[in-house]
Backbone bond lengths (Angstrom), bond angles and torsions (degrees), N, CA, C in turn:
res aa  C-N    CA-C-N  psi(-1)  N-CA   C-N-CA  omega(-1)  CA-C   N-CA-C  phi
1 X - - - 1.448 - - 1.516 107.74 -
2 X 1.299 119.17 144.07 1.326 123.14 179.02 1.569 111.23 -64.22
3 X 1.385 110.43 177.65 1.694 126.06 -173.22 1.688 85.87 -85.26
4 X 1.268 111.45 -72.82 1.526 117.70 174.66 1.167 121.59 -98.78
5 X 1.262 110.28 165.18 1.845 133.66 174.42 1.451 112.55 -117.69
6 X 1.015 107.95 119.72 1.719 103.00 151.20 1.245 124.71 -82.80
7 X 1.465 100.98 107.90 1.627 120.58 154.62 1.055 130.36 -90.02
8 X 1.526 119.30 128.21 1.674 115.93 -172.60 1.353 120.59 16.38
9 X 1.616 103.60 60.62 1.920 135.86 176.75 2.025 99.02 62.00
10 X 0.949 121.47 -3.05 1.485 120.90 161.45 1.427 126.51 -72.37
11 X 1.382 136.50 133.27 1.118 126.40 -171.10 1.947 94.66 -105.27
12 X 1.675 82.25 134.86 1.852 86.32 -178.69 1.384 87.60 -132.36
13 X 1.719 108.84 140.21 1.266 111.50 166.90 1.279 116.03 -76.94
14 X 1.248 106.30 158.41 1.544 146.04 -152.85 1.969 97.66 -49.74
15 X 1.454 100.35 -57.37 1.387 124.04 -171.24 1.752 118.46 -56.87
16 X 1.463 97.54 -23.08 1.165 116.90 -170.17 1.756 103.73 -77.43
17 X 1.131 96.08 -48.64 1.243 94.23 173.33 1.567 135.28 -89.39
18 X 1.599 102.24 -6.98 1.412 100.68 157.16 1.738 117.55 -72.43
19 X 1.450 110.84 -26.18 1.699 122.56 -176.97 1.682 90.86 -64.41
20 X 1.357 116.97 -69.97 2.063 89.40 170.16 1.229 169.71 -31.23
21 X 2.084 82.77 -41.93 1.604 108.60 170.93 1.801 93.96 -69.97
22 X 1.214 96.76 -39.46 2.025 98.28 -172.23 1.620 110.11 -53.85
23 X 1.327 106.43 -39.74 1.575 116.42 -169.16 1.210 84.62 -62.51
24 X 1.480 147.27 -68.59 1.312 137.38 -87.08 2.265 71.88 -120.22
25 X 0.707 100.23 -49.98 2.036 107.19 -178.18 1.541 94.97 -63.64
26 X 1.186 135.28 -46.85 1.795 131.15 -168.13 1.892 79.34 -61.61
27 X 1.043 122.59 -65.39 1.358 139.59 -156.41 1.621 98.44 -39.42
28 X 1.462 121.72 -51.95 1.331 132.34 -164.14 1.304 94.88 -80.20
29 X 1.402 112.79 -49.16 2.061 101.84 -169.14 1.423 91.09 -68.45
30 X 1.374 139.85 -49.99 1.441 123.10 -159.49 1.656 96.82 -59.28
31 X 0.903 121.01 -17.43 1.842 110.90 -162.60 2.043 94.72 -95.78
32 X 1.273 109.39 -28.25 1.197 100.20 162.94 1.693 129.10 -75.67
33 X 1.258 91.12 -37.98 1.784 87.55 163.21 0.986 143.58 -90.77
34 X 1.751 114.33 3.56 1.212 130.15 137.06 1.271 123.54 -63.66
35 X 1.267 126.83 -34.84 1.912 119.18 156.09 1.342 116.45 -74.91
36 X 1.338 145.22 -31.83 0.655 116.37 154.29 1.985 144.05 -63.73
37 X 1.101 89.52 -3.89 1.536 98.80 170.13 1.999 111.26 93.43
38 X 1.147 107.43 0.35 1.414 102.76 -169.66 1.831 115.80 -72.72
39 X 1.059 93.36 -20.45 1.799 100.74 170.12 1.873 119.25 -58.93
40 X 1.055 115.13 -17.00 1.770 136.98 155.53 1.725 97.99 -51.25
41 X 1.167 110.68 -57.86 1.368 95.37 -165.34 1.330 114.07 -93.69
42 X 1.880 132.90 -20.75 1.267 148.43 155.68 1.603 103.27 -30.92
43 X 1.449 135.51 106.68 1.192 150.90 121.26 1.557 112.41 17.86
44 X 1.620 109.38 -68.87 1.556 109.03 -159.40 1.448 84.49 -144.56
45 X 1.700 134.62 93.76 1.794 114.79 169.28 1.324 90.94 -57.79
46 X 1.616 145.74 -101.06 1.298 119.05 -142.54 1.390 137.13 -33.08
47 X 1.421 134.70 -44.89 0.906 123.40 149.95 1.601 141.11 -43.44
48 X 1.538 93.81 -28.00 1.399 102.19 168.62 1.445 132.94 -68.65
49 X 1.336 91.61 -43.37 1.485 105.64 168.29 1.685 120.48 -63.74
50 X 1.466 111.77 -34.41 0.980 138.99 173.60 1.722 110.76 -41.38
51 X 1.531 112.34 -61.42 1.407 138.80 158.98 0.886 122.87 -44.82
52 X 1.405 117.54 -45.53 1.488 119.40 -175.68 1.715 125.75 -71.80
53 X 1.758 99.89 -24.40 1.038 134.16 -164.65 2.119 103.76 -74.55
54 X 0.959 96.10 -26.70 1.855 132.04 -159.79 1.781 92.45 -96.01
55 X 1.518 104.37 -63.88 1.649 97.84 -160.78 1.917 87.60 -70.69
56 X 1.353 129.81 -11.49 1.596 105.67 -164.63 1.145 102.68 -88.28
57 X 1.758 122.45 -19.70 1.525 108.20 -153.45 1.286 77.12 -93.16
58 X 1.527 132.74 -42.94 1.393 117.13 -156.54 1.790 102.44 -78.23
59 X 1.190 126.85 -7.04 1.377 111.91 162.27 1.418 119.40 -95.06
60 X 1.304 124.42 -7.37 1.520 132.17 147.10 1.554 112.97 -63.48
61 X 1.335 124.41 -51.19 1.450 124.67 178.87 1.549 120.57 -64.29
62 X 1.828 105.78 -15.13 1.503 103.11 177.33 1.457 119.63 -90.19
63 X 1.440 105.17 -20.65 1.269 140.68 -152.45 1.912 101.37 -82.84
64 X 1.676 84.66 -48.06 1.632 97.09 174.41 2.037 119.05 -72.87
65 X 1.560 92.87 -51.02 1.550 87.22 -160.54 1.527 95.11 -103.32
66 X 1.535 129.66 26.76 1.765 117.45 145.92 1.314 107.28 -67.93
């Protein structure tokens, strides 16, 4: 994958847009594990969510630039 992208003739790095796709997937699992009910037993959800938010981009970002 490239360093940059051109977006509508703007160059955005690469990372930037994996941190969206990440937002937008943390977004869907948090809404699934909020139906499923597992946030009852989670300690701290914000922080949790917080975490979760961290392990996706950085396993999207490893995923991309290995």
């Amino acid at each position: 994958m490239p360093r940059e992208v051109a977006v509508l003739d703007a160059y955005v790095p690469a990372i930037v847009l994996l941190f969206v796709a990440g937002t937008l997937l943390t977004w869907m699992l948090d809404r699934v594990l909020a139906y499923t009910g597992l946030y009852r037993v989670v300690w701290h959800p914000n922080l949790f969510r917080a975490s979760l938010l961290v392990c996706v981009c950085g396993a999207l970002g490893l995923a991309v630039y290995r």
